[in-house]
C-alpha positions as CSV (number, residue, x, y, z in Angstrom):
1,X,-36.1,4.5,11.3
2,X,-39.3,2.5,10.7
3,X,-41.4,2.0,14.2
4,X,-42.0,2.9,17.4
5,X,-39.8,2.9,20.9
6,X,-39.0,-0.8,21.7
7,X,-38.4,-0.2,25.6
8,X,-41.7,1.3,25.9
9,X,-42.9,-2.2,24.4
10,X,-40.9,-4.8,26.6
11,X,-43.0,-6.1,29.5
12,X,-40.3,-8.7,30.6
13,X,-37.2,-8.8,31.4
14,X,-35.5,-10.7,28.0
15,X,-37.5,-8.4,26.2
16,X,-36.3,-5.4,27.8
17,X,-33.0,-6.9,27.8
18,X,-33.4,-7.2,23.7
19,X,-34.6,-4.2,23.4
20,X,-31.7,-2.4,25.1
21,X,-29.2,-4.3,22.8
22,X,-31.2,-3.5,19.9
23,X,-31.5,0.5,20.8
24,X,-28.4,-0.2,21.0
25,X,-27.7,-1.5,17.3
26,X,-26.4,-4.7,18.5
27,X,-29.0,-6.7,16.7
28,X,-27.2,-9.9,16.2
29,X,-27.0,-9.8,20.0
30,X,-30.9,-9.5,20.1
31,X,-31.7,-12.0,17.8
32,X,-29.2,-14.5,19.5
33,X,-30.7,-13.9,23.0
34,X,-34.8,-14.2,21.6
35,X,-34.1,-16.6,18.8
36,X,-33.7,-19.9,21.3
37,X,-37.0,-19.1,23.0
38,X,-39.2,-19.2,19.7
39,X,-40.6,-22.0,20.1
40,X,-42.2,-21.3,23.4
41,X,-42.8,-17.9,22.9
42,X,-44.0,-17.9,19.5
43,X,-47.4,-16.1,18.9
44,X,-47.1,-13.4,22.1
45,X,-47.4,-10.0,19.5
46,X,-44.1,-8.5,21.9
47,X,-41.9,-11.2,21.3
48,X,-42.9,-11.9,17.8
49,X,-42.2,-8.3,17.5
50,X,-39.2,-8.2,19.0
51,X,-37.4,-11.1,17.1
52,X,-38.6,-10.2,13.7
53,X,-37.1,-6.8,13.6
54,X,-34.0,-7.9,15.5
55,X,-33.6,-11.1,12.7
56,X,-33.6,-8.7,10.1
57,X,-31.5,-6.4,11.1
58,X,-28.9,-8.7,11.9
59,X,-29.1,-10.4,8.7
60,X,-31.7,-13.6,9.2
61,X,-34.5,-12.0,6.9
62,X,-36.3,-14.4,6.3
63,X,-36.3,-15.7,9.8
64,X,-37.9,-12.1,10.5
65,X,-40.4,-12.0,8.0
66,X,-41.8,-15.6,9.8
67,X,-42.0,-13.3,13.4
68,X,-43.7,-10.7,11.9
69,X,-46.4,-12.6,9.7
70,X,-47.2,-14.1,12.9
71,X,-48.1,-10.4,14.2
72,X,-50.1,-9.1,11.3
73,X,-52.3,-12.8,11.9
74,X,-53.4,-12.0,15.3
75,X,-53.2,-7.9,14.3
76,X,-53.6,-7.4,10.5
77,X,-53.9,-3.6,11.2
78,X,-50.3,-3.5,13.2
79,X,-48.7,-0.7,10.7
80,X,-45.3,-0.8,12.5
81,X,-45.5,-4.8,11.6
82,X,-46.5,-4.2,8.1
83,X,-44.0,-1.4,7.1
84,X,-40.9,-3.5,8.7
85,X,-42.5,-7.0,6.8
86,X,-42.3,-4.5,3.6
87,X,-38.7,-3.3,4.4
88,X,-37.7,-7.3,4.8
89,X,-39.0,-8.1,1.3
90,X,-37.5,-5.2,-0.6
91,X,-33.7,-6.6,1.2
92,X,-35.3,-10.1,-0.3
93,X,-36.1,-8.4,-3.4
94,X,-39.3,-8.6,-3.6
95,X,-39.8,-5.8,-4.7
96,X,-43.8,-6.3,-5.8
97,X,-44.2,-7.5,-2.8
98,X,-43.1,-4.7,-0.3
99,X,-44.9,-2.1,-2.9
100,X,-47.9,-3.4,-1.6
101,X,-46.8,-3.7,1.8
102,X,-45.8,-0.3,2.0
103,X,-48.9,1.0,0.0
104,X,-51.1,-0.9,2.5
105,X,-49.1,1.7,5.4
106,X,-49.7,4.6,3.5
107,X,-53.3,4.0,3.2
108,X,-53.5,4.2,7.0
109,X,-51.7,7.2,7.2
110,X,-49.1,7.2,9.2
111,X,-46.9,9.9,10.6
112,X,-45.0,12.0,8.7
113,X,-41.7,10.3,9.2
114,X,-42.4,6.8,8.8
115,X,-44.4,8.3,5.4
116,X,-40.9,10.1,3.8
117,X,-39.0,6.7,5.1
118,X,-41.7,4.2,2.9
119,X,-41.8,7.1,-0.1
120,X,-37.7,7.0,-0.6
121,X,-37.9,2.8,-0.7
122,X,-41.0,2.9,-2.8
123,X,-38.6,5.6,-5.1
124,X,-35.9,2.9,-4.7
125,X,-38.2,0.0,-5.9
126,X,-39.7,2.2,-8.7
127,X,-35.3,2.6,-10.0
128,X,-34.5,-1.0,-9.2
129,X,-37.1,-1.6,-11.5
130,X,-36.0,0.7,-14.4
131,X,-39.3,3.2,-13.9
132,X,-37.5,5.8,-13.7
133,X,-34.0,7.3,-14.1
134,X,-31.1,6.3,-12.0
135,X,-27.5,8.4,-11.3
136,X,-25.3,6.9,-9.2
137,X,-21.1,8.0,-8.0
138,X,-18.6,7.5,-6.2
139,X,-14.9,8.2,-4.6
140,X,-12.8,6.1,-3.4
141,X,-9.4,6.6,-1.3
142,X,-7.2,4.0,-0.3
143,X,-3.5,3.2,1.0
144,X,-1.5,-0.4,0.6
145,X,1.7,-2.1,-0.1
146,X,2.8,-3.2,-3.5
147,X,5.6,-6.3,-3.3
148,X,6.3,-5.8,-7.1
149,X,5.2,-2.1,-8.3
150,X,6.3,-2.9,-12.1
151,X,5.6,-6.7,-12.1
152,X,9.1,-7.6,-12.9
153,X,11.1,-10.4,-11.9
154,X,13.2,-11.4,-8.8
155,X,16.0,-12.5,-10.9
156,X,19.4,-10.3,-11.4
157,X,20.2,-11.0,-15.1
158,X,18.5,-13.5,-17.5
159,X,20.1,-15.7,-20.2
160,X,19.3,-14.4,-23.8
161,X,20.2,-15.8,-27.5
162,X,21.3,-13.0,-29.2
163,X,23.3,-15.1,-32.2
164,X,21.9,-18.1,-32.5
165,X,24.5,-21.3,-32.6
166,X,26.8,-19.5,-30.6
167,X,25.3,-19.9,-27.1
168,X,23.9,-17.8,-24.5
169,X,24.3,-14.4,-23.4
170,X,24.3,-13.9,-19.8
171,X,22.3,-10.1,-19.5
172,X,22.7,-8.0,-16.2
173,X,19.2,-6.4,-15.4
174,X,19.0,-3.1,-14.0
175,X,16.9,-1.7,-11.0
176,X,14.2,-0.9,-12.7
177,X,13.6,-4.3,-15.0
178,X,14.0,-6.2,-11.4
179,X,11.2,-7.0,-8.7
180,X,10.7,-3.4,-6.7
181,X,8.2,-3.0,-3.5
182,X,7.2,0.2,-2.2
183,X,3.7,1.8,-0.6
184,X,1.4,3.6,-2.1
185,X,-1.8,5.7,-2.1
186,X,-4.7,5.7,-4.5
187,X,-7.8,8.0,-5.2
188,X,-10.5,7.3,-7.4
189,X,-14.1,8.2,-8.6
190,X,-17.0,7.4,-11.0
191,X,-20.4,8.3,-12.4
192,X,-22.8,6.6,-14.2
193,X,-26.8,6.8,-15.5
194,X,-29.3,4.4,-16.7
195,X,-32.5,5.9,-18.4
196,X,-35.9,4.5,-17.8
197,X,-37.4,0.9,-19.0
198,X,-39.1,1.4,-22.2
199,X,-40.6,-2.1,-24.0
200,X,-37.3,-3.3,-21.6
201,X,-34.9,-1.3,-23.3
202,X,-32.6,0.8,-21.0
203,X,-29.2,2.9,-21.9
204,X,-26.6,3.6,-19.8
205,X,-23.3,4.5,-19.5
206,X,-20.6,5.3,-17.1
207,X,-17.4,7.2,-16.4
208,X,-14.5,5.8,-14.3
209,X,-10.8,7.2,-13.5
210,X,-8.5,5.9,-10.8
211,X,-4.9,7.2,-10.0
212,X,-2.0,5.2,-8.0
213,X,0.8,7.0,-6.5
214,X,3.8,5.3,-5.3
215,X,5.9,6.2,-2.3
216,X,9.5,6.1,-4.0
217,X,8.5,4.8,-7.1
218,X,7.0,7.0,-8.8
219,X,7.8,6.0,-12.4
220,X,5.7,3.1,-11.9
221,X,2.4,5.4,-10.6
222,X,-0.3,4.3,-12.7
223,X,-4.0,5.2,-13.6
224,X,-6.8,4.9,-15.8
225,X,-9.6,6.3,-17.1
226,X,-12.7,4.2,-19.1
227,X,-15.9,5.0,-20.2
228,X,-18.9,2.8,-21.9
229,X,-21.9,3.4,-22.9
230,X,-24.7,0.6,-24.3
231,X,-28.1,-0.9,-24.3
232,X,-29.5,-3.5,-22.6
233,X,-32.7,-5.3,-23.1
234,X,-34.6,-7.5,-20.7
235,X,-37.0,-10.2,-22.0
236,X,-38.7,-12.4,-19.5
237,X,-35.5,-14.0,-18.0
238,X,-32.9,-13.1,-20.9
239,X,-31.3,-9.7,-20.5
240,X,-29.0,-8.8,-23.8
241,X,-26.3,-5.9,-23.3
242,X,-24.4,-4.2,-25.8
243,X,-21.8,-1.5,-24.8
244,X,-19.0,0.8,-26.7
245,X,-15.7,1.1,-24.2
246,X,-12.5,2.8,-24.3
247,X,-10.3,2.7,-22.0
248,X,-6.7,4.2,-21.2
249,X,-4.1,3.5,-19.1
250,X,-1.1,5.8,-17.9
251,X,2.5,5.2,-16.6
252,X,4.5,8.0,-14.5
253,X,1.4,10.4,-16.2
254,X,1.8,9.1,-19.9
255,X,-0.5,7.1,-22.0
256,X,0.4,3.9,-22.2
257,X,-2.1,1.8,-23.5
258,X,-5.1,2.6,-25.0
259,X,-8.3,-0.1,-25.6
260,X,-11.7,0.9,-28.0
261,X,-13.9,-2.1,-27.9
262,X,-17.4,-3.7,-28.2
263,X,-18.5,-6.1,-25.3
264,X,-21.8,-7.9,-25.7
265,X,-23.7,-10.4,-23.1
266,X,-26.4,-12.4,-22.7
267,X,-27.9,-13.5,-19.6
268,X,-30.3,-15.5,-18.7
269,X,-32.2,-16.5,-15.0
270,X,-32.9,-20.9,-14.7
271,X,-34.9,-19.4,-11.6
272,X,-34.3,-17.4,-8.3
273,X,-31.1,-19.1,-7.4
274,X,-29.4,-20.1,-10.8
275,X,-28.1,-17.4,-13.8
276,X,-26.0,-17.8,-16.8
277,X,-24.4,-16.8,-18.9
278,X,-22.3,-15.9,-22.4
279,X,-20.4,-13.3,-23.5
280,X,-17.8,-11.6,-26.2
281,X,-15.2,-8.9,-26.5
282,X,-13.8,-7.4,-29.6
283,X,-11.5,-4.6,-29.0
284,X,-8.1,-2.8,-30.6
285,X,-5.2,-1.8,-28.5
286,X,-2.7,0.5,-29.1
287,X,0.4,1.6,-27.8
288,X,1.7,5.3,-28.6
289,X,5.1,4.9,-27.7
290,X,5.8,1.2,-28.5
291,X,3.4,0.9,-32.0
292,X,4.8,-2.9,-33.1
293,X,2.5,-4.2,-30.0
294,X,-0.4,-2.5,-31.5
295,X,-3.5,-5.6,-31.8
296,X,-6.6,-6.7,-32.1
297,X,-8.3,-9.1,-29.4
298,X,-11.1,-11.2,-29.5
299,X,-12.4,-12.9,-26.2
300,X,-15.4,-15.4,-25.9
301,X,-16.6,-16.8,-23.1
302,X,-19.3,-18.2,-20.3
303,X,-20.4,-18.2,-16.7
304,X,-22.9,-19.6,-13.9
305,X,-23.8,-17.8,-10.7
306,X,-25.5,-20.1,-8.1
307,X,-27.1,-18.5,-4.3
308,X,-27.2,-20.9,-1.9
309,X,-29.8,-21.1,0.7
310,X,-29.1,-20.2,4.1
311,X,-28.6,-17.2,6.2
312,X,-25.1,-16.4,4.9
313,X,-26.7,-15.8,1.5
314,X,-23.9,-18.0,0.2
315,X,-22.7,-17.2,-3.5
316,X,-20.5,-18.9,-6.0
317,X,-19.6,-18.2,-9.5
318,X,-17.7,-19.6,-12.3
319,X,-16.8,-18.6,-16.1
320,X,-14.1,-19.9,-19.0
321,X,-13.1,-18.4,-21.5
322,X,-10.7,-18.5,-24.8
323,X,-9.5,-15.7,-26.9
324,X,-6.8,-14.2,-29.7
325,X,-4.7,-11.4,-29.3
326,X,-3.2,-10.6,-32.9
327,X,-0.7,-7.8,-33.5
328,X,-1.0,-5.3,-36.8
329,X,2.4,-5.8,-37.6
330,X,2.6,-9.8,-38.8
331,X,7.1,-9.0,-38.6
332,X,6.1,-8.8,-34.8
333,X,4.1,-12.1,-34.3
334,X,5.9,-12.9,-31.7
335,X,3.8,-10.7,-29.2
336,X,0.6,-12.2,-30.6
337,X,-0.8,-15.4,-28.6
338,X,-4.3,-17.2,-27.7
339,X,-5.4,-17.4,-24.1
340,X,-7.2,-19.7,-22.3
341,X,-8.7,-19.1,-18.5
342,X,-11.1,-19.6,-15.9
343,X,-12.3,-17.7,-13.0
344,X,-13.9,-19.1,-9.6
345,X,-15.3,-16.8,-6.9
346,X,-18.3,-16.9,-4.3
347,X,-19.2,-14.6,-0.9
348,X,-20.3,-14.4,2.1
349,X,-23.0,-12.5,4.2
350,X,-22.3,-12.6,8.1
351,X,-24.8,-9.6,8.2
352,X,-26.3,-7.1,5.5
353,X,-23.5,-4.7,6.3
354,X,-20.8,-7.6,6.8
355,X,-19.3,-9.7,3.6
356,X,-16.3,-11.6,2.5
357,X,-15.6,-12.8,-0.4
358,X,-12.7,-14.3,-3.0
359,X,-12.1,-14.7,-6.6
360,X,-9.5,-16.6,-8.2
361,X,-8.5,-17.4,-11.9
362,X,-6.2,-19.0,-14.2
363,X,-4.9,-17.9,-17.5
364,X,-2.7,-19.5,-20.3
365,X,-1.3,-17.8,-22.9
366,X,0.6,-19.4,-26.4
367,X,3.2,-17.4,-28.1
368,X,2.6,-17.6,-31.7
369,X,6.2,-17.5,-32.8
370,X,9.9,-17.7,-31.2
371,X,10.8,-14.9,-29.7
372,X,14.0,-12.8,-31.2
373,X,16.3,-12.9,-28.3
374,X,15.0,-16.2,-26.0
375,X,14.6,-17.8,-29.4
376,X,11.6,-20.0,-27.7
377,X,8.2,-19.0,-28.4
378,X,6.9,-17.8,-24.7
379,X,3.9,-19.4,-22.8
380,X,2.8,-17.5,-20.1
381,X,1.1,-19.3,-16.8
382,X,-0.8,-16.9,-14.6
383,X,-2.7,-17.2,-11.1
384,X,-4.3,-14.8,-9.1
385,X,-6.5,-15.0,-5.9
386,X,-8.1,-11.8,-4.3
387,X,-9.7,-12.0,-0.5
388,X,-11.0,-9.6,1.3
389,X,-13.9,-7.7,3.0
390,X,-16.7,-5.3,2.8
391,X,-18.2,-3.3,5.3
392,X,-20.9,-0.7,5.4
393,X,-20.3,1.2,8.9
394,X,-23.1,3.7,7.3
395,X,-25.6,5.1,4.4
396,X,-23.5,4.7,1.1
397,X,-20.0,4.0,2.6
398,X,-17.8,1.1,2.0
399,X,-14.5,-0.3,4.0
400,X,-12.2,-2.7,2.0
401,X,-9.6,-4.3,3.1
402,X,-8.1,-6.3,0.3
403,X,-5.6,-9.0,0.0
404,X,-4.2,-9.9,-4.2
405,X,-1.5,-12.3,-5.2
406,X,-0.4,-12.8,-8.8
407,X,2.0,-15.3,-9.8
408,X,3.2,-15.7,-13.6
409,X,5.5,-18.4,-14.7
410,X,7.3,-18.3,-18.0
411,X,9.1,-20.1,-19.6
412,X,11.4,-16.8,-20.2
413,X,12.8,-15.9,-17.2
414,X,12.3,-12.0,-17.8
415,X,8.4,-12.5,-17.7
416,X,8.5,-14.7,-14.4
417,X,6.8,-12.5,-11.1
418,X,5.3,-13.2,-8.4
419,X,3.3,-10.3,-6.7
420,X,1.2,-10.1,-3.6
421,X,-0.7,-6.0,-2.7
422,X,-2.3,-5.6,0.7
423,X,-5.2,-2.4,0.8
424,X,-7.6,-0.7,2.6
425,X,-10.0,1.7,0.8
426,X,-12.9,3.7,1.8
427,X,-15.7,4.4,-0.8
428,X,-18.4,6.8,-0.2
429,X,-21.1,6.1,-3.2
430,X,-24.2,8.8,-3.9
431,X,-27.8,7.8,-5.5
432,X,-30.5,10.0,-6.8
């Protein structure tokens, strides 16, 4: 930890009193008991002191980095001041900014711990930056509740036309075509790289496999198992990416799907609070056990990101998109469809270690032709929302509790769900 005791410091009681809490790691505590005294305390070096590092570490950075400019005014050479005002800029990323800051503390040579703590954030700004190589991983265990394991729906027989002119056919579904709950347990894990910056022109790529097992219903456990690798090249405020995926995905432990694609992006920054964006997917799927499915899909689309100002760090993002999917087999056209959908989503920062968020979307898919049995081509309406939460209780680890609901009306009965998965996860990431 950067600085010095903050008892020793506190010649008053609200001082001392802040200083407790914040020894204490109750910063917002701190900064809630010194921040309605700023304006008549403002400019004493303890206070100042005092509020900025307890602002900061409570989330109100930029709040901090006012206290502590007002210390390195009256005390320019104030290296405890100078290496926390450097530690506020890199969490405002900054990042040119606290390099100086934090070469300005080295120069004065400070002890040897405070020197390791500035080297590993000036290795950190020299990665975020793309000067040198980056490895990053992860694994991640979690336990929830599935309402609908196989996404099936709630009805117990559906209405089909098997000869058409001669009516309906009234067909019983079995257990496992009809809306199942059950718990479940998941582990997963991850690696990736991304090489230096050359000319702005990085490569990366990553590996990622995730397992689900269910309770009871274990015919329904599911995992997958992708990997990409691509360039990306950063131009003033444009960054262009071009990546080669595959993907997999398994049911009860056999393939089920597999996905080979290209993805491309462009992305562009209007300024520090506004980004867009537009992107395209071309990518093959295949079945192995169920080949008349087999397709090629093609998905365009576009976004905007927007940071609000304010404490929270307030974020919201939107994107459309349109796309194909097209089977191989034109005697199976039925299964082929265009889509249509939008996605909405935003967070919030209570603290750097504290933030909730949500995403929702909408997708529509078309049918291309009647279906053999429902004889009625199939349009597909789906919704889902996701809420939750993200804590960091430490260095690299990550709490999530999750809430998703999925809902999918059809006009065919069989592809009607409605799904809702409560989780908690813990995620412990690694960077070198």
């Amino acid at each position: 930890m950067l600085g010095q005791s903050l008892l020793a410091s506190a010649q008053d009681d609200v001082l001392a009193a802040a200083a407790k809490l914040m020894a204490a790691k109750q910063y917002q505590s701190a900064y809630s008991l010194l921040e309605p005294l700023e304006t008549e305390r403002s400019g004493e070096a303890e206070y100042d002191m005092l509020l900025g590092l307890s602002a900061i570490d409570s989330g109100h950075v930029t709040r901090g980095v006012f206290a502590l400019e007002r210390v390195l005014a009256s005390n320019p050479g104030n290296g405890n001041a100078r290496a926390h005002i450097a530690r506020a800029y890199f969490l405002l990323g900054e990042q040119e900014a606290a390099r100086a800051e934090f070469r300005n503390v080295l120069a004065q040579k400070p002890p040897e711990d405070m020197t390791q703590v500035i080297n590993r954030y000036m290795s950190a700004i020299d990665k975020s930056q793309g000067l040198s190589s980056t490895y990053s991983a992860y694994v991640e265990a979690g336990v929830g509740h599935d309402s609908n394991v196989n996404s099936a729906t709630a009805a117990s027989s559906v209405t089909i036309m098997a000869i058409p002119g001669l009516g309906g056919l009234d067909l019983l579904l079995g257990r496992e075509a009809r809306e199942t709950s059950d718990n479940f347990a998941s582990l997963a894990g991850g690696i990736s790289f991304r090489s230096p910056n050359y000319g702005g022109l990085t490569v990366f790529g990553s590996v990622n496999a995730s397992q689900r097992f269910n309770h009871q219903e274990d015919r329904f456990d599911l995992g997958t198992l992708d990997y990409n690798l691509g360039l990306r090249y950063v131009r003033h405020v444009d960054t262009f990416t071009l990546a080669a995926q595959s993907a997999s995905l398994s049911l009860d432990h056999d393939i089920f799907r597999r996905v080979h694609g290209l993805n491309g992006q462009w992305q562009r920054d209007l300024d520090d609070k506004n980004q867009i964006n537009a992107f395209v997917q071309v990518s093959r799927l295949d079945y192995p056990d169920n080949d008349i499915r087999n397709a090629n899909r093609y998905v365009g689309g576009g976004g905007w990101a927007h940071v609000f100002n304010g404490d929270l760090t307030p974020l919201l993002f939107m994107s459309a998109y349109m796309g194909q999917e097209r089977t191989l087999d034109r005697d199976w056209d039925f299964f082929s469809h265009h889509l249509y959908g939008a996605r909405l989503g935003g967070q919030l920062a209570f603290t750097p270690k504290f933030v909730a968020y949500a995403t929702s979307g909408y997708e529509y898919r078309r049918y291309d032709e009647r279906d053999g049995l429902f004889q009625v081509s199939r349009g597909d309406k789906q919704f889902d929302l996701n809420l939750g939460l993200r804590y960091l209780p430490g260095y690299n680890w990550v709490i999530k509790p999750q809430l998703t609901y999925i809902r999918n009306d059809s006009n065919i009965d069989l592809n009607r769900f409605d799904r809702y998965m409560l989780s908690f996860s813990i995620r412990r990431e690694f960077n070198w």
